[in-house]
N, C-alpha and C positions, 0 to 999 in steps of 0.2 A: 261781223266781218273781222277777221285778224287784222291785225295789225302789217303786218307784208303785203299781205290784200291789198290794204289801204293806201299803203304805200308805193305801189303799183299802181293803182289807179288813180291819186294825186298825180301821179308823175305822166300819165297819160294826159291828164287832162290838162296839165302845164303845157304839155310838148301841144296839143290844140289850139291851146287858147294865146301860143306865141306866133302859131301860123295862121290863125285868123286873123289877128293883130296884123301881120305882116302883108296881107291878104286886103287892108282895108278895114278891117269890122271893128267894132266898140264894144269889148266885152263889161255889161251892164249889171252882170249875176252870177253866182258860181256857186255850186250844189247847193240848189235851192230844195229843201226839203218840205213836201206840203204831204197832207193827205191822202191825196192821189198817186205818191211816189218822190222822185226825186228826179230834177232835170240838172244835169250834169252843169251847162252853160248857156247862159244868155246873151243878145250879142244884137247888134245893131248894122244892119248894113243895106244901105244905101235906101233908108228910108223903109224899111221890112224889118221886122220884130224877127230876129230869129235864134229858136231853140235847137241846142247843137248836145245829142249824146253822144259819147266818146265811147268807141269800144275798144278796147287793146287786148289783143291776144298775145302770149306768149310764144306761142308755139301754132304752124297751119295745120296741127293732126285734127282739131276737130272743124279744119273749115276757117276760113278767113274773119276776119274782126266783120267787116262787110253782110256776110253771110246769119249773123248773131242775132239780127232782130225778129225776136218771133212775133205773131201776129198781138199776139196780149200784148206785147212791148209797143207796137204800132197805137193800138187801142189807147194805152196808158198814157203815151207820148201828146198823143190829140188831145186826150183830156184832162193833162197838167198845161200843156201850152194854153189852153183854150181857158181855165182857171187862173191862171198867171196873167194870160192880156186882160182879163176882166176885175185883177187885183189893182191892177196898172194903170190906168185910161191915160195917164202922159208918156206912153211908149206910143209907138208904131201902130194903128191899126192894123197890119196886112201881116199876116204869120208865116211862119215859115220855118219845118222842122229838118233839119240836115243830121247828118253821120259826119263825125271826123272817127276812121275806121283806122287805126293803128297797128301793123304787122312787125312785131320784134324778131329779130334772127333768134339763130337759138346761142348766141354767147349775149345778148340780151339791148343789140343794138339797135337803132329804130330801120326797119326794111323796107317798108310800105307805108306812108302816111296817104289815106285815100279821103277825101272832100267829097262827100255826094249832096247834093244841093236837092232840097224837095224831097228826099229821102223816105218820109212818112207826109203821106198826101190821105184828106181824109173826105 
């Protein structure tokens, strides 16, 4: 990944992880890289383990940050969460994968911050 990449997607995943915060949750992990992938944030709220991937798009020409997750991503997601709570046994039993879906205008300001709760259900 480049480096503006990266830099783009840190900066997605700050603008999440201060509305989550703000929102109640315990952020407890952050780009946690295993074998299975990588789960962007980890987070705690109100007693449910929950794994939160951030999509950010720059631009809606190909379709909403929302719209991003393909079904392999679904798949992936279940099976890094599910690898992470059984790393873990002093988190949260009860999981739970959400989307913080990020829409930037086109001079590159935040447009749409969207929270889907239960996101990837498996």
């Amino acid at each position: 990944m480049n480096d503006r990449r990266r830099r783009v997607g840190d900066a997605g995943e700050r603008l999440a992880a201060d509305y989550l915060t703000r929102q109640g949750y315990r952020i407890v992990d952050r780009n946690v890289r295993r074998r299975e992938g990588e789960i962007d944030l980890v987070a705690v709220d109100n007693g449910t383990l929950v794994f939160v991937e951030v999509k950010l798009r720059r631009s809606g020409r190909a379709g909403t940050a929302v719209q991003q997750i393909s079904p392999a991503k679904h798949a992936r997601l279940l099976e890094l969460a599910e690898a992470y709570a059984a790393d873990h046994p002093d988190l949260p039993k009860q999981l739970r994968i959400d989307v913080v879906a990020i829409d930037l205008t086109v001079s590159g300001e935040v447009g749409k911050l969207q929270h889907v709760r239960s996101a990837v259900e498996g």
